[in-house]
C-alpha positions as CSV (number, residue, x, y, z in Angstrom):
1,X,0.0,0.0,0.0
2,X,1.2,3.4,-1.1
3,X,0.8,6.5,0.8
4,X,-1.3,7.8,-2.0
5,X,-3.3,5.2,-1.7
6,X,-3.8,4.9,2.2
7,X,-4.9,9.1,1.6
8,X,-7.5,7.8,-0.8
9,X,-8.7,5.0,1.4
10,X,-9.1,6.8,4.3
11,X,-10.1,9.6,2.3
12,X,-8.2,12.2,4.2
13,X,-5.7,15.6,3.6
14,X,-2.4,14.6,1.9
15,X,-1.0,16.1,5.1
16,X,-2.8,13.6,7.0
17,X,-1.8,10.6,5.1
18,X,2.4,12.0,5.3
19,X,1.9,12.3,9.3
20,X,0.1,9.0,9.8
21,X,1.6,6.9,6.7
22,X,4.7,5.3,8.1
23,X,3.5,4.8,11.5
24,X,0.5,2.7,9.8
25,X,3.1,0.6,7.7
26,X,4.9,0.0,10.7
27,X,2.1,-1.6,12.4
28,X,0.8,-3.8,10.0
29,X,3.8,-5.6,10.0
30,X,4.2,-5.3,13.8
31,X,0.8,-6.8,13.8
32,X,1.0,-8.9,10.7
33,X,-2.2,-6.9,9.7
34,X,-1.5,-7.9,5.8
35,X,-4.4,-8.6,4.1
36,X,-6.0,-5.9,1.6
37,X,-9.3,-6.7,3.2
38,X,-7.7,-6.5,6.9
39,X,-6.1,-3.5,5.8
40,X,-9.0,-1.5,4.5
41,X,-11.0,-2.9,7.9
42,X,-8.1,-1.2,10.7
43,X,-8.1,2.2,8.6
44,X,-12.4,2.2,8.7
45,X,-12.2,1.4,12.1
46,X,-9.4,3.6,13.6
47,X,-10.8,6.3,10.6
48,X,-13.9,6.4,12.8
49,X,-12.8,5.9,16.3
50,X,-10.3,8.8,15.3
51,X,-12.5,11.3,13.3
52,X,-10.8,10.4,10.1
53,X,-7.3,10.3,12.0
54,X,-7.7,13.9,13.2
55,X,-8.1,12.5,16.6
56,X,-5.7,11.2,18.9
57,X,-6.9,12.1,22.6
58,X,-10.7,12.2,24.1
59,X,-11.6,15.6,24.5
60,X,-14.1,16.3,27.2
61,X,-15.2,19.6,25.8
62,X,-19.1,18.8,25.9
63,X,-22.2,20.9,25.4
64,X,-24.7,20.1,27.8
65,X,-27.2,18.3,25.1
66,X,-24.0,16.6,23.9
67,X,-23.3,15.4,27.5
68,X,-27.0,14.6,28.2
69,X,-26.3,12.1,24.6
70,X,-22.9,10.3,25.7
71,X,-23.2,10.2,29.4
72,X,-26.8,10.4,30.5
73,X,-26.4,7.0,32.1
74,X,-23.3,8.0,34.4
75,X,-24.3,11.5,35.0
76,X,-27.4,13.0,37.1
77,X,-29.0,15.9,35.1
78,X,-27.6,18.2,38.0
79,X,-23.8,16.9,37.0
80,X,-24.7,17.3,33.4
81,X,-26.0,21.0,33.7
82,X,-23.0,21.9,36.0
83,X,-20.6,20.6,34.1
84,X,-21.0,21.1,29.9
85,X,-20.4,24.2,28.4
86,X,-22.5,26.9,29.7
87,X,-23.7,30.3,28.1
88,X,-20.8,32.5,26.6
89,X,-18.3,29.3,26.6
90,X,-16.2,28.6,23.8
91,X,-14.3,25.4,25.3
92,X,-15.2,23.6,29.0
93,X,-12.5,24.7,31.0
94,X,-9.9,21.7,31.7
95,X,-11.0,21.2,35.7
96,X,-14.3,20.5,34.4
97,X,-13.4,18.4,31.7
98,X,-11.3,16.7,33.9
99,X,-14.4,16.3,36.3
100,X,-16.3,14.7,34.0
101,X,-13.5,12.2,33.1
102,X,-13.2,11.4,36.4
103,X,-17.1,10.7,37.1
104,X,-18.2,8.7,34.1
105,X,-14.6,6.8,34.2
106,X,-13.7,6.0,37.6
107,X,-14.1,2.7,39.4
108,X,-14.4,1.3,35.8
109,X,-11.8,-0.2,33.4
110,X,-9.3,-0.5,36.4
111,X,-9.8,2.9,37.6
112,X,-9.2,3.1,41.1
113,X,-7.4,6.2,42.1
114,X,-9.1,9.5,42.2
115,X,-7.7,11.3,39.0
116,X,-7.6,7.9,37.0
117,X,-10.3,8.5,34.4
118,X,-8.7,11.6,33.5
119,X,-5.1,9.9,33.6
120,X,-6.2,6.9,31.7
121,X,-9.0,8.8,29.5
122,X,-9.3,7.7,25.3
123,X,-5.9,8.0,23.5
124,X,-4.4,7.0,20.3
125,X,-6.5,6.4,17.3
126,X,-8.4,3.7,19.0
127,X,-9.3,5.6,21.7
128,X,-7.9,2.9,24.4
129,X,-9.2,3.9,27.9
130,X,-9.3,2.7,31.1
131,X,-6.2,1.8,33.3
132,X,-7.1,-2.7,32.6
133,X,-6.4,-1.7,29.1
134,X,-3.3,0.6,29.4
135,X,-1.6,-1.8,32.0
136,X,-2.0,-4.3,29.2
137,X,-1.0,-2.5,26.7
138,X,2.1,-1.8,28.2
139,X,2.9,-5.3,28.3
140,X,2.2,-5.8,24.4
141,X,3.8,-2.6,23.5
142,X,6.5,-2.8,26.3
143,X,6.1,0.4,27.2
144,X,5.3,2.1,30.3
145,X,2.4,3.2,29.5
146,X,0.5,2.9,33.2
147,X,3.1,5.5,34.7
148,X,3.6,7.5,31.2
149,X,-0.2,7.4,29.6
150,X,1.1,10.5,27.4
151,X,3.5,8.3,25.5
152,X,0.4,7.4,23.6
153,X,-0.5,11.4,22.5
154,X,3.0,10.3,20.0
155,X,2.4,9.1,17.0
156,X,4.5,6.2,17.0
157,X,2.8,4.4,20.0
158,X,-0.7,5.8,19.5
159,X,-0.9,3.9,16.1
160,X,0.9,0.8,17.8
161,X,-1.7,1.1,20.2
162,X,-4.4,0.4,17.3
163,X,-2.4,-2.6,16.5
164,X,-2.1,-4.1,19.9
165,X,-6.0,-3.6,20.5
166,X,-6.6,-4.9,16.8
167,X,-4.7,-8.2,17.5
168,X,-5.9,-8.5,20.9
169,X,-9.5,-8.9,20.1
170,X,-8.7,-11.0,17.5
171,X,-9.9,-8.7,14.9
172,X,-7.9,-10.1,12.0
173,X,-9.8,-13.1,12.2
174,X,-13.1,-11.3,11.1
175,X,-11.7,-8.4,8.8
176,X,-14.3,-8.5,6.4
177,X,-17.2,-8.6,9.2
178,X,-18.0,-4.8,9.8
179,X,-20.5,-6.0,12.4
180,X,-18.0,-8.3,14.0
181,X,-15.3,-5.9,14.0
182,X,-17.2,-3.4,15.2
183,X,-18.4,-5.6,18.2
184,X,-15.1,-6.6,18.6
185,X,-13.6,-3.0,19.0
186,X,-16.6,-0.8,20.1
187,X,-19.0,-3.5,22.8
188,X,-21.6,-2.8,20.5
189,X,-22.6,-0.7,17.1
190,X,-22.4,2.4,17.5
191,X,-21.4,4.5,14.4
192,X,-22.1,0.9,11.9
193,X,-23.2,2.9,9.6
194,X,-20.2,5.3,8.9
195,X,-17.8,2.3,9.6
196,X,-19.6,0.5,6.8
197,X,-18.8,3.6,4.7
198,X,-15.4,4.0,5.6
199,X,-15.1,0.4,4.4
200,X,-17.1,0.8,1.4
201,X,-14.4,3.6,0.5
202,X,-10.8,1.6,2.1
203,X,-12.2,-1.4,0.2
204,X,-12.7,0.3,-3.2
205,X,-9.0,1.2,-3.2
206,X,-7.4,-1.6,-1.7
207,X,-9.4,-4.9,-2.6
């Protein structure tokens, strides 16, 4: 796979494809992701888990209605009215967005500590969150990812990251099930319908 031909089957900016390129080569052979079809399914997938590899860490910066959408189920309207953007604000301001980390992500995933859904909040292009899932990541990577979470705002590791979550749900083994893969990666199906399409596209260049 070229570079001009990963822009086209992700269907990003030339600039995109030159940053993310040869981190993406790397891991498919780090992960022996080497299949057209398997191929065109990782770039859907971290394509829409990223928002078309534009991004690498979970931002927090929630309107209320957006927050009332994502989080209803772990926030109390009262939380949800404190905390999302409020009249006159551009961005929630970090402590907040921190806050709201820390409520919908703690005692979950591993989380423990006070702070830990903040420290271990989505990052890299497949959004890994949770402390369970960085501590084993680390191991697969063998990186110290539990004490240095940041190492995966890099490039380099974010997109390893993808790899090492790709291969450890045993995604390869389905890559031309969207549904599959999608259940594999997300719990469930949310956003089917532009992974589909992201596949529809990867596929028409690289199968």
């Amino acid at each position: 796979m070229t570079k001009d031909q990963f822009q086209r089957a992700a269907n990003i900016s030339a600039e995109l494809a030159t940053r993310w390129y040869p981190h993406l080569e790397a891991t498919f052979c780090e992960f022996d992701i080497s299949t057209s079809t398997a191929q065109a399914m990782f770039i859907a997938q971290v394509g829409h888990e990223s928002a078309g590899f534009t991004v690498s860490v979970e931002s927090f910066n929630y309107s209320q209605q957006s927050l009332k959408k994502v989080f209803a189920h772990r926030l109390s309207p009262d939380q949800i009215s404190m905390l999302g953007r409020q009249r006159g604000e551009t961005s929630v301001p970090l402590n907040r967005q921190m806050a709201i980390a820390n409520l919908v992500y703690g005692s979950r995933m591993g989380n423990k500590a006070p702070g830990d859904g903040w420290k271990y909040r989505g990052r890299g292009p497949m959004q890994l969150t949770g402390l369970d899932n960085y501590r084993a990541c680390s191991t697969g990577l063998k990186l110290d990812l539990v004490g240095q979470p940041e190492l995966l705002e890099q490039d380099i590791h974010a997109m390893r990251s993808a790899g090492w979550f790709w291969q450890s749900r045993n995604c390869g083994k389905y890559a031309a099930d969207i549904e599959r893969v999608t259940l594999l990666i997300n719990g469930g199906t949310n956003g089917l319908d532009d992974r589909k399409a992201r596949f529809d596209q990867a596929k028409k260049v690289l199968v």
